[in-house]
C-alpha positions in Angstrom: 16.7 -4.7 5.4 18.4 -3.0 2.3 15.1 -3.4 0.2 12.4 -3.0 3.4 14.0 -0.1 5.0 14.4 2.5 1.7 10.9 0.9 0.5 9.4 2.1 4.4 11.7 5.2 4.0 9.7 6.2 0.8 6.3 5.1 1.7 6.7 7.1 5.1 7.8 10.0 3.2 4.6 10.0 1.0 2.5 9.2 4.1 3.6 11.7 5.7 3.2 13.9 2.6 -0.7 13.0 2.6 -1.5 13.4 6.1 -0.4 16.7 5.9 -3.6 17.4 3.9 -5.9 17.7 7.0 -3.4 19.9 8.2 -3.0 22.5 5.0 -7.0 21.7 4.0 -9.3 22.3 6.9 -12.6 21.2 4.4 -12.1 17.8 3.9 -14.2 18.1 0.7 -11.3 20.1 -0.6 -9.2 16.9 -0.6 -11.6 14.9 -2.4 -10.4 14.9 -5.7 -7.0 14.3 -5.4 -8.2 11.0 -3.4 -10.6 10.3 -6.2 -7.0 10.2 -8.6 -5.2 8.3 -6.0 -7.9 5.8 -5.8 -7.9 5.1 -9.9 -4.1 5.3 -9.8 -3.5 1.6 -8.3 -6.5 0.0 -10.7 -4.1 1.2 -13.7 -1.4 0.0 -12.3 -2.1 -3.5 -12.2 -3.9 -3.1 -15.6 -0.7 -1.6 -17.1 1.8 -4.0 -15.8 -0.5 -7.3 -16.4 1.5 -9.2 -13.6 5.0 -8.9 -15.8 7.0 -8.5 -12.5 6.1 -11.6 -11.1 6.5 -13.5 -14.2 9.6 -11.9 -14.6 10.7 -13.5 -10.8 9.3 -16.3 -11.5 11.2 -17.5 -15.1 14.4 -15.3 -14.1 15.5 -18.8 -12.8 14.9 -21.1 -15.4 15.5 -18.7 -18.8 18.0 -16.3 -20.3 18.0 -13.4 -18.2 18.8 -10.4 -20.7 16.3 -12.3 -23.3 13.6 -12.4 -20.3 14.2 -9.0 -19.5 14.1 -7.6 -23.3 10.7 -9.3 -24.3 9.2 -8.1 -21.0 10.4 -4.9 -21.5 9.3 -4.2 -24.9 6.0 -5.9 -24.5 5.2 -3.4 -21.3 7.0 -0.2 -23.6 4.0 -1.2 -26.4 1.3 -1.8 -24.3 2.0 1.5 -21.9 1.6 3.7 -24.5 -1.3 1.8 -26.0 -3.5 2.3 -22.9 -1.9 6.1 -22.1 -3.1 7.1 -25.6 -6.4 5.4 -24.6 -6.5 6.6 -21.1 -5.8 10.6 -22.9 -8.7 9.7 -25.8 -10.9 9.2 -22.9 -10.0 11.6 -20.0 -13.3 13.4 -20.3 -15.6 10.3 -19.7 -13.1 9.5 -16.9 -13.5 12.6 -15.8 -17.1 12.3 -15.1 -17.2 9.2 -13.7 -14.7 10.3 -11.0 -16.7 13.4 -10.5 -13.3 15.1 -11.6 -15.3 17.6 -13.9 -13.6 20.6 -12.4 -10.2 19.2 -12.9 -10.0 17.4 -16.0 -6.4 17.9 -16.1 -6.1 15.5 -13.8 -6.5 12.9 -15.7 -3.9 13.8 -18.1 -1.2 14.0 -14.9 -2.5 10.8 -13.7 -1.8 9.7 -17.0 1.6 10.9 -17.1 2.3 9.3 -13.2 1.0 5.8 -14.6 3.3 5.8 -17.5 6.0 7.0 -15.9 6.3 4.0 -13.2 5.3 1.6 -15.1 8.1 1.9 -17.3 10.2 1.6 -14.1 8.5 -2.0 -13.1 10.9 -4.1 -14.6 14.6 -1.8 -13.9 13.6 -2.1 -10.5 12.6 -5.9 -10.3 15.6 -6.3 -12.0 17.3 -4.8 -9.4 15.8 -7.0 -7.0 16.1 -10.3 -8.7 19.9 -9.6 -9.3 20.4 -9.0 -5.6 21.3 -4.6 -5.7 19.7 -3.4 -3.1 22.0 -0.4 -2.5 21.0 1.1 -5.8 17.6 -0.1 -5.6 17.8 2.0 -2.6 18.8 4.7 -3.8 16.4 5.3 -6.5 13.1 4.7 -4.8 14.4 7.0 -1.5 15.6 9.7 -4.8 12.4 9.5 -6.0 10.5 10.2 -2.9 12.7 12.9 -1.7 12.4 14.9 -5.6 8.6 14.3 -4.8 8.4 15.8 -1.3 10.3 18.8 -2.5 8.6 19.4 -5.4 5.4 19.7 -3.0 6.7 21.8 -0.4 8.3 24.4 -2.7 5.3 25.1 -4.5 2.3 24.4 -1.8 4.7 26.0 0.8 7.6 28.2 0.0 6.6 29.5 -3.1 3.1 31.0 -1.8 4.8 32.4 1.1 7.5 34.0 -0.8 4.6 35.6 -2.7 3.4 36.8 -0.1 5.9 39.2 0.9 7.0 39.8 -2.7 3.9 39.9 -4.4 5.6 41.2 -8.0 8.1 38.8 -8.1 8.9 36.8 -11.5 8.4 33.4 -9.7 4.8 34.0 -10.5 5.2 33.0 -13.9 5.7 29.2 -12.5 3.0 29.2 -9.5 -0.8 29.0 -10.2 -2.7 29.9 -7.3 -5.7 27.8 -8.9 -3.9 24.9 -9.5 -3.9 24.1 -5.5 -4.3 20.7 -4.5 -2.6 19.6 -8.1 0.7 20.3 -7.0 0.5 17.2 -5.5 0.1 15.2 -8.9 2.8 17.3 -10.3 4.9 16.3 -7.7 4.4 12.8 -8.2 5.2 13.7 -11.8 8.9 15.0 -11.1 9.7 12.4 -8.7 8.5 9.8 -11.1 11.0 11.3 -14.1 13.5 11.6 -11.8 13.2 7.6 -11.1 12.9 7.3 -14.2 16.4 9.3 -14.7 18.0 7.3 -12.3 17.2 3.9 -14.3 18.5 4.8 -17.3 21.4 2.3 -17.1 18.9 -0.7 -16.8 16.3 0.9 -19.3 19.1 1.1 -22.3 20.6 -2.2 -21.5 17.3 -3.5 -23.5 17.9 -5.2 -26.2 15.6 -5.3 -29.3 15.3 -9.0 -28.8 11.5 -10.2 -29.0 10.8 -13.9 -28.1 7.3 -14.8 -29.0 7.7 -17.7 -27.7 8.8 -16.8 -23.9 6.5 -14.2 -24.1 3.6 -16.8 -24.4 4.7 -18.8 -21.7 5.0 -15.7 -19.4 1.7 -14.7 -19.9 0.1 -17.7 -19.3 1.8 -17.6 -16.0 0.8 -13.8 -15.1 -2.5 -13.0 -16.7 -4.3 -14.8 -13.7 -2.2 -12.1 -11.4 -4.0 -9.1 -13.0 -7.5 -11.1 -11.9 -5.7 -11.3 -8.6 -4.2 -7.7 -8.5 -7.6 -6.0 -9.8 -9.5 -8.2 -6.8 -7.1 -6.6 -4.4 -7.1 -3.3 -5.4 -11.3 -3.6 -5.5 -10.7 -5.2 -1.8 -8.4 -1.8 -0.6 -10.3 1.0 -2.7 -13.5 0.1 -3.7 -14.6 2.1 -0.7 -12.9 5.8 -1.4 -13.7 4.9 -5.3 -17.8 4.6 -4.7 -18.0 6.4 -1.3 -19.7 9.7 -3.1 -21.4 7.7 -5.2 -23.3 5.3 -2.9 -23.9 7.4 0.5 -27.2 9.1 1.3 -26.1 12.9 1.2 -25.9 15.6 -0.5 -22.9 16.2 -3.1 -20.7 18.8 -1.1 -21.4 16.9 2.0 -20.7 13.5 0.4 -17.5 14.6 -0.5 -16.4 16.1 3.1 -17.1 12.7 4.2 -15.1 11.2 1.9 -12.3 13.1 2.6 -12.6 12.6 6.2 -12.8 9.1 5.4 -9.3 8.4 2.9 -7.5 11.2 5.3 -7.9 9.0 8.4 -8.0 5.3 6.7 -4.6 6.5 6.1 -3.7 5.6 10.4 -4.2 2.0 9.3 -2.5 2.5 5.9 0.6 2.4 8.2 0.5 -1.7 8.5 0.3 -1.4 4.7 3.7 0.1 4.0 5.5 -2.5 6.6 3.4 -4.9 4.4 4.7 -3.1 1.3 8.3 -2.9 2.4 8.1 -7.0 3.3 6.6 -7.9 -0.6 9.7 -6.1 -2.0 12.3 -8.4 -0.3 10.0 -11.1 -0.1 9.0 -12.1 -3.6 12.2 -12.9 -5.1 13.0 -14.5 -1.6 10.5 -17.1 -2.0 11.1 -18.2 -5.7 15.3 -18.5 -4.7 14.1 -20.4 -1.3 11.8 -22.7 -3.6 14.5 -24.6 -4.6 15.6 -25.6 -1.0 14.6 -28.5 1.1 13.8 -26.7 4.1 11.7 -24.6 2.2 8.4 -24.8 4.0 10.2 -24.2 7.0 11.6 -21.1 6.0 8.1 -20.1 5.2 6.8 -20.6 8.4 9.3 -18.6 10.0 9.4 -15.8 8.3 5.5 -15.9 8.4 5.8 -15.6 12.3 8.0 -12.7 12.3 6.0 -11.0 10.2 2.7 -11.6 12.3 4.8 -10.8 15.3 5.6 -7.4 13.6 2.3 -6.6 12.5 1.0 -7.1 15.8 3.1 -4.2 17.4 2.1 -2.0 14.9 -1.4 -3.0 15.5 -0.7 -2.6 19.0 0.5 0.9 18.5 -2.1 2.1 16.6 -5.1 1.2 19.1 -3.0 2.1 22.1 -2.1 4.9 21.0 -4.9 6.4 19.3 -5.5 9.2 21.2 -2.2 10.9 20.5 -3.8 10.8 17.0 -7.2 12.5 18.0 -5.0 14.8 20.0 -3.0 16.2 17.1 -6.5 16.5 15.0 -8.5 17.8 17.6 -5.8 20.6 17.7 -4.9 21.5 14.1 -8.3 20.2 12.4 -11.0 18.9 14.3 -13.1 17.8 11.4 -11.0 14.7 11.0 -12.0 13.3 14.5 -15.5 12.2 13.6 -14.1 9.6 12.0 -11.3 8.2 14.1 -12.9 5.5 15.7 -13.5 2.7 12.5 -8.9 3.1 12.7 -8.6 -0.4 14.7 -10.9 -2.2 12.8 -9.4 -1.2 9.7 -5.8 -2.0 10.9 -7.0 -5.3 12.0 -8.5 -5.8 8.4 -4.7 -5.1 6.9 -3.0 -7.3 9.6 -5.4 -9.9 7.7 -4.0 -8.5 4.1 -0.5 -8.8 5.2 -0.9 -12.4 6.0 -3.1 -13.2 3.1 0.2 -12.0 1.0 2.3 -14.4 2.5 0.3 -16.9 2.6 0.0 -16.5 -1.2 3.6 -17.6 -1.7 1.8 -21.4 -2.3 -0.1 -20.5 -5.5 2.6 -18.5 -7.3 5.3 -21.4 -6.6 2.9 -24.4 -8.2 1.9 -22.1 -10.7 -1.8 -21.9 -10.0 -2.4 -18.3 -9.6 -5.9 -19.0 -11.4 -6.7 -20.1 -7.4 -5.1 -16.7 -6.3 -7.6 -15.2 -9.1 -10.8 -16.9 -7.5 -9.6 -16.0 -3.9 -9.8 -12.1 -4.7 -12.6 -12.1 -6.6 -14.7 -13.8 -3.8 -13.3 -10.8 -1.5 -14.1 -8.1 -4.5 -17.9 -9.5 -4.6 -17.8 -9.5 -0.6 -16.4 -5.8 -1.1 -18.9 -4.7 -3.8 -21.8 -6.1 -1.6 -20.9 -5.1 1.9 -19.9 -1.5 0.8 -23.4 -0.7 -1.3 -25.3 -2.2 1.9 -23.5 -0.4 4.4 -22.0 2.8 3.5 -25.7 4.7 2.7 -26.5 2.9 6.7 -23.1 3.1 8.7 -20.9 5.9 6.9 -17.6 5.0 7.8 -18.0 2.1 9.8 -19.7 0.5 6.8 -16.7 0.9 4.5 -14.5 -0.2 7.2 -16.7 -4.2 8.4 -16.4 -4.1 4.0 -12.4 -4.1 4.2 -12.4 -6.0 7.3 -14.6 -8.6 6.3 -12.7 -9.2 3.0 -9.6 -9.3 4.3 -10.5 -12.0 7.2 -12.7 -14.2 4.2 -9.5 -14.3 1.8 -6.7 -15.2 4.6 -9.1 -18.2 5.6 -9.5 -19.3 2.2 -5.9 -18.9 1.0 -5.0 -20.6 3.8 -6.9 -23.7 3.5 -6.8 -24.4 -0.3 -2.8 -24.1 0.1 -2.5 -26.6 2.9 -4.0 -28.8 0.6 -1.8 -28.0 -2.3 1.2 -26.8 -1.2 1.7 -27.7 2.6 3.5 -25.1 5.1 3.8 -25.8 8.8 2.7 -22.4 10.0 2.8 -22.4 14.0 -1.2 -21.6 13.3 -2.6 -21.8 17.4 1.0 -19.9 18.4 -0.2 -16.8 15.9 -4.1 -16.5 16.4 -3.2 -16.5 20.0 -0.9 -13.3 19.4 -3.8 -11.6 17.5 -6.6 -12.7 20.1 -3.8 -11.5 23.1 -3.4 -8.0 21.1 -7.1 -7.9 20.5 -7.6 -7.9 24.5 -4.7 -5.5 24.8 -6.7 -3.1 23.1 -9.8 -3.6 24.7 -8.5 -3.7 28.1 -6.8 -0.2 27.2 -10.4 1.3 25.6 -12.2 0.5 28.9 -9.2 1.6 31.5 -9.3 5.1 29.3 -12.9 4.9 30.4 -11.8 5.7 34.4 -10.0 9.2 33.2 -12.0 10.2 30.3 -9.8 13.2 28.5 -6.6 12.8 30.1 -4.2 12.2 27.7 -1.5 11.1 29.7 -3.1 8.4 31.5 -3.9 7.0 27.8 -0.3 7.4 27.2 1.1 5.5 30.2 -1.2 3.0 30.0 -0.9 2.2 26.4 3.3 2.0 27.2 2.6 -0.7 30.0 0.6 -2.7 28.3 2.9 -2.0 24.9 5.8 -3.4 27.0 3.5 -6.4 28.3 3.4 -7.6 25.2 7.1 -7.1 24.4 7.9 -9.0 26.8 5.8 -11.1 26.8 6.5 -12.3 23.2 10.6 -12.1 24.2 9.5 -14.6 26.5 8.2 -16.8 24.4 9.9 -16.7 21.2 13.5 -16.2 23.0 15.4 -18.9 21.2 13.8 -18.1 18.0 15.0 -14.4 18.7 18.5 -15.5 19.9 19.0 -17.1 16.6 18.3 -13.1 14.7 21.5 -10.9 13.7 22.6 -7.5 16.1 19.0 -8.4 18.2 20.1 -11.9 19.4 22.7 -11.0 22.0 20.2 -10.1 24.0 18.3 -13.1 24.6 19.1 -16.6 26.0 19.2 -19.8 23.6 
């Protein structure tokens, strides 16, 4: 809970953050851009880190610590700024491959943003490996909340103070033009401020350089930057090509693709329970390896998981018209694209289990499978989204995700049965899926009967939401009685 809860905390914060831009921009077109930067942003990522984190987990338990730490840490200081200076040498070819032409100076913020946290990989992993989850609280939640302010004093109390005191000094600080940027420059102050906060674990470094460790770690985690790349092709692909690849004119193009990234967001809210789960999870599973009951524990936490993704799931499509409610009022634009949410959410429930399931290759150390796995799903990306988009819009982009998703769980499921056995309750969790599935059909067609009434969607979507609840108390009630503070309340 101490590392899920501060990691949903901050993820929320900065969702919430971004699906304010429907409400501040009523042209999607106008958010565009900054979705273009947010969509190159996770590719660098991956490239910057090289899969360090991991193969820091992962040789935490078998090597020195501090000398782990200190070769890892120096390797990824040398390499960061290698690729920044590249990434700065090259902004204007960047530039027009993103169509960020009008906003070169972008690039150099992105720049900055990438730098910034990837210099903060390893504090907090070391944070997590070495069991601080108060602190490692703190930060990310500090971080978030020094980004959020940031945004709102310059894209919302700033402007309005200008308003009303239109020769006021504070105009030396605010450019009108730079609009939409604010948001990068946010991400910018929250990032040093991280970055601030990790000072203790950044100096602890010692100038200690084992060649020979550092070999033996990147043997281990180059196959994970095959396997990140693949999935951050599979999640983005879409939002990266969108303009690029639909039928339309350029301004239109873009309004679709902001319409698009604005509401793919609904289902982005599976993502940061999924998000929140890898950040306890990882070092969970390398500790538990060593265990006899280890399998087991796989399998249960693999249920819960699935059990929790399915709620969400469930709320989403249940409640869906509270979401074309609130756009329908404040920016109707959005709407048009509301309807490809469920499928999408689906497609991450798939994700989510395709991460856990991917415990199996990291713990036999052959994340070269995990590498073929996501590049099979990048080539079923690539494909589905240059067939369908220009045909289907939307819908094209989202049968893309879904389809990946669904054809890399299958896959990493059966190649690690055969290599690394877990006795996931498999019948017990499709049936949860198919049941929610139903649920959600069964609410689209009884929405049918009372077309526009809000309420009746409402109530209907909390029955059947309750179904379900109690439904799934039923039948997991000694597996429930067995949880902390929740248990009390069921039978054993």
């Amino acid at each position: 809970m101490w590392y899920g809860l501060p990691t949903i905390a901050t993820r929320f914060l900065g969702y919430l953050m971004n699906m304010a831009l429907p409400f501040i921009f009523k042209t999607p077109g106008d958010t565009a851009d900054i979705v273009q930067v947010y969509t190159i942003i996770p590719f660098l990522n991956v490239l910057f880190t090289y899969g360090l984190e991991t193969g820091y987990f992962r040789y935490a338990q078998q090597k020195d610590r501090d000398r782990l730490y200190s070769t890892l840490s120096i390797s990824i200081a040398i390499s960061t700024s290698i690729l920044t200076a590249l990434l700065l040498l090259s902004k204007g070819a960047i530039a027009g491959a993103a169509s960020l032409t009008e906003h070169p100076e972008y690039i150099v913020w992105m720049a900055w943003i990438v730098l910034i946290d990837t210099l903060t990989t390893l504090p907090f992993a070391r944070l997590r490996q070495e069991n601080r989850p108060r602190r490692y609280a703190f930060v990310r939640v500090a971080g978030i909340v020094m980004n959020v302010c940031v945004v709102i004093l310059f894209m919302g109390i700033i402007p309005r103070y200008l308003q009303s005191h239109p020769t006021s000094s504070i105009r030396q600080i605010w450019n009108p033009q730079t609009g939409i940027g604010y948001y990068l420059i946010g991400n910018i102050c929250g990032s040093l401020f991280t970055l601030l906060l990790l000072r203790k674990e950044l100096l602890s470094v010692r100038f200690v350089f084992d060649k020979r460790l550092w070999k033996e770690v990147m043997k281990y985690s180059y196959p994970l930057v095959i396997v990140g790349m693949g999935g951050i092709v599979n999640d983005m692909l879409s939002r990266l090509i969108y303009q690029h690849v639909v039928d339309l004119p350029p301004k239109q193009a873009k309004d679709e693709l902001g319409i698009f990234a604005n509401i793919y967001r609904l289902a982005v809210l599976i993502t940061v329970m999924i998000q929140a789960f890898r950040m306890a999870a990882e070092p969970f599973f390398f500790r538990q390896s060593q265990q006899e009951g280890a399998p087991r524990t796989y399998a249960r936490v693999m249920k819960f998981f699935v059990l929790a993704c399915c709620f969400m799931l469930l709320g989403i499509g249940l409640f869906l018209d509270v979401f074309y409610w609130i756009f329908e009022k404040f920016s109707p634009r959005y709407t048009e694209g509301l309807y490809i949410v469920p499928l999408l959410a689906l497609g991450n429930v798939f994700l989510g289990i395709y991460y856990n399931l991917s415990v199996w290759y990291k713990l036999t150390n052959k994340n070269a499978y995990g590498a073929y796995i996501t590049f099979a799903g990048g080539v079923i990306t690539v494909v589905l989204n240059i067939l369908l988009i220009p045909v289907l819009h939307y819908a094209g982009a989202a049968i893309a995700t879904f389809c990946c998703y669904l054809f890399m769980m299958i896959m990493s499921y059966r190649m690690g049965q055969k290599h690394y056995p877990i006795p996931y309750a498999r019948k017990k969790l499709t049936a949860y899926i198919v049941l929610v599935i139903l649920l959600y059909f069964i609410h689209l067609g009884l929405t049918r009967i009372m077309p526009g009434k809000l309420w009746f969607s409402v109530v209907t979507g909390l029955l059947l939401f309750g179904f379900f609840a109690w439904f799934t108390g039923r039948i997991e009630a000694k597996e429930l009685a067995r949880l902390p503070i929740i248990g009390r309340y069921f039978k054993k």
